[in-house]
Kinemage of the C-alpha trace (Angstrom):
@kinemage 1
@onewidth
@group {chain A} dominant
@subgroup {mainchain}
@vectorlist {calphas} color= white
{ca unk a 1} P 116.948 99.894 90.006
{ca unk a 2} L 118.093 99.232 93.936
{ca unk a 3} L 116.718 96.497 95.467
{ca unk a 4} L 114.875 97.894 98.562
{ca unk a 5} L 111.484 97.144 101.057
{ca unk a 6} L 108.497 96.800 98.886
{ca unk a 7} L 104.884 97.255 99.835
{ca unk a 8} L 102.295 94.677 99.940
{ca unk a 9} L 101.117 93.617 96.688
{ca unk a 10} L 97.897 94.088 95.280
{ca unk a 11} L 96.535 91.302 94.877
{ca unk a 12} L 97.688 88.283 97.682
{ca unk a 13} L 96.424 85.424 99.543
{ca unk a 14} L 95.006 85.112 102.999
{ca unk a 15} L 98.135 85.066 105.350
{ca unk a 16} L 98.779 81.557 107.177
{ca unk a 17} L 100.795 81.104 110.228
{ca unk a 18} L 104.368 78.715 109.168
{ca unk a 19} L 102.994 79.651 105.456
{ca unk a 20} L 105.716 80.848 103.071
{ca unk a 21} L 104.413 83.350 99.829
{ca unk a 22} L 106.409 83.649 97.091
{ca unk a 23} L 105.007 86.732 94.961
{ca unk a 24} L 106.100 88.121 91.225
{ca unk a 25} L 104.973 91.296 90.940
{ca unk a 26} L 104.337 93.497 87.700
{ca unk a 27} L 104.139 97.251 86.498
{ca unk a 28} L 103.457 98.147 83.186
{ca unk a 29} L 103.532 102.058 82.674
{ca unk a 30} L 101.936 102.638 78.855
{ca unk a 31} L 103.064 106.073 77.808
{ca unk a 32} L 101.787 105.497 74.175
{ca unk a 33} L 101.062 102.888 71.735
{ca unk a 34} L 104.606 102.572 71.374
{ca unk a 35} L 106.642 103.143 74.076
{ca unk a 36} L 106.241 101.176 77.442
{ca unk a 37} L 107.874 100.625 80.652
{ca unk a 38} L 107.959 97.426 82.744
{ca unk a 39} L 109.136 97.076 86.126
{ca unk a 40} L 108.744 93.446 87.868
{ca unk a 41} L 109.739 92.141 91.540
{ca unk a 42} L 109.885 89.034 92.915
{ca unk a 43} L 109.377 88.753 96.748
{ca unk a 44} L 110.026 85.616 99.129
{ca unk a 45} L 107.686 87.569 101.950
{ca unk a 46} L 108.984 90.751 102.387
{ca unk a 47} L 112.763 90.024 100.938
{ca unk a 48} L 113.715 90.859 97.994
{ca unk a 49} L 114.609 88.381 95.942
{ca unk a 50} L 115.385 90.249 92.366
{ca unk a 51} L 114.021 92.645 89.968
{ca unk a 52} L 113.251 93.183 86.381
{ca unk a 53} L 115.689 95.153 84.460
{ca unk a 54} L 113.117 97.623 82.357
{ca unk a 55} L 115.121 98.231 79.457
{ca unk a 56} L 116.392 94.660 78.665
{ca unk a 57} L 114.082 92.778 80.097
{ca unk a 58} L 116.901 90.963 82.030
{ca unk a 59} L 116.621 89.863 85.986
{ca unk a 60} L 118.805 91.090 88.309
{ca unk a 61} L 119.184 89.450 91.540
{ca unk a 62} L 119.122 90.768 95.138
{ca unk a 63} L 120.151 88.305 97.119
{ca unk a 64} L 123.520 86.095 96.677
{ca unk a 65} L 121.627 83.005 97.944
{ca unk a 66} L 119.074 83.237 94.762
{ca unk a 67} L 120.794 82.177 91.847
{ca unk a 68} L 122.635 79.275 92.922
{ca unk a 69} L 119.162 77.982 94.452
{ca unk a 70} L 117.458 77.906 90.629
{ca unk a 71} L 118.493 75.096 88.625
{ca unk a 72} L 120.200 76.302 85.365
{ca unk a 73} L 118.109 74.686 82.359
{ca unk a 74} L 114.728 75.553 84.067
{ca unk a 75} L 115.735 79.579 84.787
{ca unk a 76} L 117.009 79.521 80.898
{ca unk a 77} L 113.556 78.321 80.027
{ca unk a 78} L 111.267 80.732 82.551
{ca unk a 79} L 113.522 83.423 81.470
{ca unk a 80} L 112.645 83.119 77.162
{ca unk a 81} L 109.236 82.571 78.241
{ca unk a 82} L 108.720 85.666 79.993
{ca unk a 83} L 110.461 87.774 77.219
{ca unk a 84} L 107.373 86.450 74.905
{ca unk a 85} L 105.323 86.930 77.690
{ca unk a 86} L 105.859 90.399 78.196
{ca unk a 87} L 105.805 90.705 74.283
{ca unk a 88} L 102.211 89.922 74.009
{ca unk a 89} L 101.240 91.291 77.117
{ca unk a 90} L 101.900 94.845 75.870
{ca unk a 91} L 100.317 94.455 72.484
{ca unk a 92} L 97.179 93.097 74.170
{ca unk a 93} L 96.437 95.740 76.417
{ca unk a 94} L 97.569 98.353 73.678
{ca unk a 95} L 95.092 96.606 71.848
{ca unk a 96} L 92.618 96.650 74.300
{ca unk a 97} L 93.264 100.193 75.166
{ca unk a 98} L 92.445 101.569 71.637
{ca unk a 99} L 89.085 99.271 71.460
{ca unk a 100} L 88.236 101.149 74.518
{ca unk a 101} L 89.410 104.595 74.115
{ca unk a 102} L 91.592 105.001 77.180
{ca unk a 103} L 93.220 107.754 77.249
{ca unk a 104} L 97.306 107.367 77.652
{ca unk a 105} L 99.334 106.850 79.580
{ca unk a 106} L 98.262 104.369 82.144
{ca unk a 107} L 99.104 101.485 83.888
{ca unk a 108} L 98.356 97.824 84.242
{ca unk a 109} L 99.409 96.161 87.530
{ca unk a 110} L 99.697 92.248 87.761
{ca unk a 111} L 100.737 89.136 90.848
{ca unk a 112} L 101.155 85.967 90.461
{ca unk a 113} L 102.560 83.374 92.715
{ca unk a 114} L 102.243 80.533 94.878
{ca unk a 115} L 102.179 79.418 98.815
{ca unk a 116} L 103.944 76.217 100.568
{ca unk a 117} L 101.831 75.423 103.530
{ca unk a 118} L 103.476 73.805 106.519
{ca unk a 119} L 101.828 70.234 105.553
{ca unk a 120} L 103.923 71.070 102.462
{ca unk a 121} L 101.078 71.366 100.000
{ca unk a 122} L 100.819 74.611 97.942
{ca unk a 123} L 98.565 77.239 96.454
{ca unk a 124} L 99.035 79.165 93.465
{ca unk a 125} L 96.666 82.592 93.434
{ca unk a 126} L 96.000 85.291 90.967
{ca unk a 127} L 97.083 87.009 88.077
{ca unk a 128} L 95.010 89.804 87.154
{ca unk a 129} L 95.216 93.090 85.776
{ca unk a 130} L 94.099 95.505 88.584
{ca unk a 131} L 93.018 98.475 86.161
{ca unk a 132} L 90.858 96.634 83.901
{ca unk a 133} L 87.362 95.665 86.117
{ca unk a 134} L 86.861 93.420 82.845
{ca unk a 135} L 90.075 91.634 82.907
{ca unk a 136} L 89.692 88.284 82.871
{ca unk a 137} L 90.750 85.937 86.039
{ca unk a 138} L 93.310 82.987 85.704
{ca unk a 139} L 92.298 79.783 87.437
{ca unk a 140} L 96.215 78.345 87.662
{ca unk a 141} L 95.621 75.463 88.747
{ca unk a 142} L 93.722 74.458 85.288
{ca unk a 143} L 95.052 77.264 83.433
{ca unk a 144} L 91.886 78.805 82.321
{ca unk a 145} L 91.139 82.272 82.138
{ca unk a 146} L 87.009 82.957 83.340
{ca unk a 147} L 85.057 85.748 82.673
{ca unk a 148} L 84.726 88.339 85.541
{ca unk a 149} L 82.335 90.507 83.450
{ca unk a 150} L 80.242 89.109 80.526
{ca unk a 151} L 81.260 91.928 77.562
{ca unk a 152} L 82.008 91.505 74.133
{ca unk a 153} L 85.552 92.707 74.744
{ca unk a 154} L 86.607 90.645 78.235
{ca unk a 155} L 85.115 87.737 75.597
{ca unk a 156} L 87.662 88.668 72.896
{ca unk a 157} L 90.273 89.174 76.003
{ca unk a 158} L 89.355 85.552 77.240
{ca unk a 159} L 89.331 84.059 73.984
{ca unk a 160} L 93.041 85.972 73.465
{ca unk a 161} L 94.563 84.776 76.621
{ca unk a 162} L 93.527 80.859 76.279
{ca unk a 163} L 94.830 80.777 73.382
{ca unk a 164} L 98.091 82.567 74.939
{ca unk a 165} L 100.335 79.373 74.221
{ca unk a 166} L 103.478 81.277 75.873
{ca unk a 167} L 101.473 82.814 78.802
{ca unk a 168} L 99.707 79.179 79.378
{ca unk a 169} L 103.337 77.839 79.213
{ca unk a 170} L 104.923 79.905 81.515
{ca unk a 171} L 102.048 80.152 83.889
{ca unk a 172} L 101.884 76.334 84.139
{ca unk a 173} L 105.698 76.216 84.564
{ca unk a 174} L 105.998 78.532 87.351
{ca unk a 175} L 102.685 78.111 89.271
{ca unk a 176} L 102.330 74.291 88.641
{ca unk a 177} L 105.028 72.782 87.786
{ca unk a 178} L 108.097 74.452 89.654
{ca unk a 179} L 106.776 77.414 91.805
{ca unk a 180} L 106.707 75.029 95.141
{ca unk a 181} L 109.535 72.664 94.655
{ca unk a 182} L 111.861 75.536 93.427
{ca unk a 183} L 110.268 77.650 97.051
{ca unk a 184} L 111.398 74.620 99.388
{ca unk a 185} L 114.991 74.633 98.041
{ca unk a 186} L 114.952 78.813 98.049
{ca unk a 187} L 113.849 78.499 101.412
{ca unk a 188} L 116.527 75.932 102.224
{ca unk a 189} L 118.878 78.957 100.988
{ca unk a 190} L 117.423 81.922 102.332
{ca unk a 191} L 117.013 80.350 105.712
{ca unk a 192} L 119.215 83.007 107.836
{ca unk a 193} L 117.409 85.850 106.077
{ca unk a 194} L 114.222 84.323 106.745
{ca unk a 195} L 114.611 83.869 110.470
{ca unk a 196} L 116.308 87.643 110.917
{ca unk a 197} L 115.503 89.136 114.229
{ca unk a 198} L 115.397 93.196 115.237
{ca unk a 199} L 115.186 94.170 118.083
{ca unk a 200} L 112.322 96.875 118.342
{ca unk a 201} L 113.347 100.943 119.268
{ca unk a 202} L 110.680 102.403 120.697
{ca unk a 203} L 110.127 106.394 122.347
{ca unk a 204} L 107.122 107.908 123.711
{ca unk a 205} L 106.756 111.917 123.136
{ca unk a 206} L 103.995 113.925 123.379
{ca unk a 207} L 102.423 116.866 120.968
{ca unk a 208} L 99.817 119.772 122.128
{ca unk a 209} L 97.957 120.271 119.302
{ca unk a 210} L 95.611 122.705 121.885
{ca unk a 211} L 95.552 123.517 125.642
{ca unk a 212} L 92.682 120.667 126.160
{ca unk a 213} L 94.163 117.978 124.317
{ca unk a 214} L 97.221 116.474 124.837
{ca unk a 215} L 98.357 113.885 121.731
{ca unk a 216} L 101.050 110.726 123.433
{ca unk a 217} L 103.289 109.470 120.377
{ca unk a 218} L 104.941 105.954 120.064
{ca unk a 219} L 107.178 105.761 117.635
{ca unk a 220} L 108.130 101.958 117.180
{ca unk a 221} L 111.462 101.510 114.656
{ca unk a 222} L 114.438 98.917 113.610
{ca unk a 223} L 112.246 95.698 113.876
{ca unk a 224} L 111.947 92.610 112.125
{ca unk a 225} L 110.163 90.936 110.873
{ca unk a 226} L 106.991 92.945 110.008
{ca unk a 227} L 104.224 91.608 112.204
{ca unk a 228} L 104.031 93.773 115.517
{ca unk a 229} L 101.684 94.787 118.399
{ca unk a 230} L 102.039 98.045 119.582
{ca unk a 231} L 99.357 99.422 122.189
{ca unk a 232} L 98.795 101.605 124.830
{ca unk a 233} L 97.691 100.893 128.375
{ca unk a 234} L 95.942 103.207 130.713
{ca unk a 235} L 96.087 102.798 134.535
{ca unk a 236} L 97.669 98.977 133.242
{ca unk a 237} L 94.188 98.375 131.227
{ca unk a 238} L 94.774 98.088 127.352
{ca unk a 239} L 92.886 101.047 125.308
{ca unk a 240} L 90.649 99.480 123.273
{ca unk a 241} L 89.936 100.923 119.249
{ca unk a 242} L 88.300 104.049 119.172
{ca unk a 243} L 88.248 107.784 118.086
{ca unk a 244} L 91.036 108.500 120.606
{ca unk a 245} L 93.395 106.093 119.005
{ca unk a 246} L 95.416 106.601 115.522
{ca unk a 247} L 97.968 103.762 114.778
{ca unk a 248} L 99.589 103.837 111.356
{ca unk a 249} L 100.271 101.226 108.663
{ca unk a 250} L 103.870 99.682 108.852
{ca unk a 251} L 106.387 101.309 106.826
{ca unk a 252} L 109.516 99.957 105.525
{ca unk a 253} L 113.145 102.078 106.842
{ca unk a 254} L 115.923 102.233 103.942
{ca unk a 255} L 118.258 99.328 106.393
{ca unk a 256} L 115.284 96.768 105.465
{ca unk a 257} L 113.757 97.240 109.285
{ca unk a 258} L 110.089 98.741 109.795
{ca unk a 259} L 108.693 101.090 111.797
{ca unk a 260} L 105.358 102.702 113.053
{ca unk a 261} L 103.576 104.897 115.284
{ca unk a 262} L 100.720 104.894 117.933
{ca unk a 263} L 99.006 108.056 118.428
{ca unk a 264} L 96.590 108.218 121.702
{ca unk a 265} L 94.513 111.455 122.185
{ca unk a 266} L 94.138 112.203 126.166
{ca unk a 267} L 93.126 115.281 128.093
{ca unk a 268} L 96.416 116.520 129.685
{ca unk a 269} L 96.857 115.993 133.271
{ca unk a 270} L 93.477 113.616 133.801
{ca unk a 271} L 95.387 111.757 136.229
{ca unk a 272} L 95.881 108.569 134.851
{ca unk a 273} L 98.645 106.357 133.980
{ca unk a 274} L 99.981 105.447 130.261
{ca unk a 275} L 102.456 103.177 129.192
{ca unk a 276} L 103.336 102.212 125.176
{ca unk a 277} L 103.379 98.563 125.125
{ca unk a 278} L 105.504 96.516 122.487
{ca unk a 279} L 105.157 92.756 121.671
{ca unk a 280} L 107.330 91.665 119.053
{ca unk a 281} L 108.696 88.083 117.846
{ca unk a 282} L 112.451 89.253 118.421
{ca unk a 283} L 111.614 90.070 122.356
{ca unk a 284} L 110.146 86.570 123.166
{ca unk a 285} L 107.703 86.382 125.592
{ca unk a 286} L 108.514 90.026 127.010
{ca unk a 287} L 106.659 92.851 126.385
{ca unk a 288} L 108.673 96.357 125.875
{ca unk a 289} L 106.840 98.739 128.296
{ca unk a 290} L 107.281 103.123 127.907
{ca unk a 291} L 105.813 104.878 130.472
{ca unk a 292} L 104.439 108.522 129.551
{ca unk a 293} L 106.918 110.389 131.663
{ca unk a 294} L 109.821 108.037 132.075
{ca unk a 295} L 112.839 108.113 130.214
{ca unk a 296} L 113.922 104.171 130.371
{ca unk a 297} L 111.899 101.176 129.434
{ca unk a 298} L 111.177 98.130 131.408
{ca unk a 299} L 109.539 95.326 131.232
């Protein structure tokens, strides 16, 4: 498995400016009652950090700067613990599965992790199993598992999982006990990746879908880190939301940049004035400006 730009996960907490997130990240593809596969990520923000070999259960890191930041007899430790972790994990929801009739194959999706705050406290947030509405949630920082929905079988789940002793373990290990000292010396580590800069590419084109519409296209590529502002100004006045304006989500290129587009519907020769307008963390204060029409940018 490469190591490559992931998307968000599902399951994260509210973004906090100077906050780092450190996320694992789970897949658990059930083909049968026998026969599973598990893919697992672990993310400092959007980096990679390493990835869970499916077949032996064995991590892989991404990054050169990762290993030598974990201490030695701790990583040993983590590492047994997830092996019974996943263990269990399988046989639960297989057993879950059959109490419940679902049909195969499916899959369970899990997060876990923890935030280091600029005051240097930290937050762990949720594990959860995003295809089961029943699935218990973990409280981490008491390590009890609550109901979400009041059934006879999210009772036998609850009752299952608190008495998890290898789950418990390894979530008080990593969330509680390690997960924010072991992110300030990763951090200490990963610094230079962490404060990357790319500078932003970005072209202005336009499509005629029909003779009275004309559709203006910026495409915004190469830049990082993720968080961008990309808008369009008309006659120098910024276009607010509306029908008229498409923007897409930011997507990840294979070089471990991003990129997006801005799509603004006008009627064609209505006499005004647009220019795509970029703001981005690796331009400072300046603002990349396109015009509609000119070839260079300025700003």
């Amino acid at each position: 498995t490469p190591c490559f730009p992931s998307p968000s996960p599902p399951c994260q907490p509210l973004s906090h400016e100077g906050a780092f997130t450190l996320r694992l990240l789970q897949t658990t593809t059930f083909q049968n009652t026998s026969f599973t596969d598990t893919e697992g990520l672990g993310l400092l923000e959007d980096i990679e950090l390493g990835f869970l070999e499916k077949h032996t259960w064995s991590i892989h890191f991404c990054q050169p700067w990762v290993r030598p930041a974990l201490p030695h007899a701790d990583w040993e430790t983590i590492h047994n613990l997830l092996k019974v972790y996943l263990q269990k994990f399988e046989h639960l929801i297989n057993e879950e599965a059959m109490q419940r009739d679902v049909p195969y194959p499916f899959v369970v999706q899990c997060t876990a992790g923890c935030v280091l705050y600029p005051n240097r406290t930290s937050q762990a947030f949720c594990i959860r199993g995003l295809q089961w509405p029943g699935f218990p949630q973990l409280d981490t920082e008491n390590v009890t598992w609550t109901l979400s929905q009041d059934t006879k079988l999210s009772r036998y789940v609850q009752s299952f999982l608190q008495n998890y002793t290898a789950l418990n373990e390894l979530v008080e290990i990593l969330f509680n006990d390690t997960c924010a000292d072991e992110l300030e010396v990763i951090l200490q580590y990963g610094k230079p990746a962490l404060e990357r800069q790319e500078l932003p590419v970005a072209t202005v084109f336009a499509r005629t879908p029909s003779l009275d519409q004309l559709l203006l296209v910026c495409h915004v590529t190469g830049f990082y880190p993720r968080p961008i502002s990309v808008a369009w100004l008309r006659d120098g006045q910024e276009v607010p939301p509306g029908p008229a304006l498409n923007t897409s989500t930011i997507l990840p290129n294979a070089d471990l940049t991003y990129q997006l587009r801005s799509v603004l519907a006008v009627v064609p020769h209505d006499g005004h004035s647009y220019v795509c307008r970029v703001r981005h963390q690796s331009l400072g204060t300046r603002s990349l400006l396109i015009p509609w029409g000119r070839c260079h940018p300025w700003g």
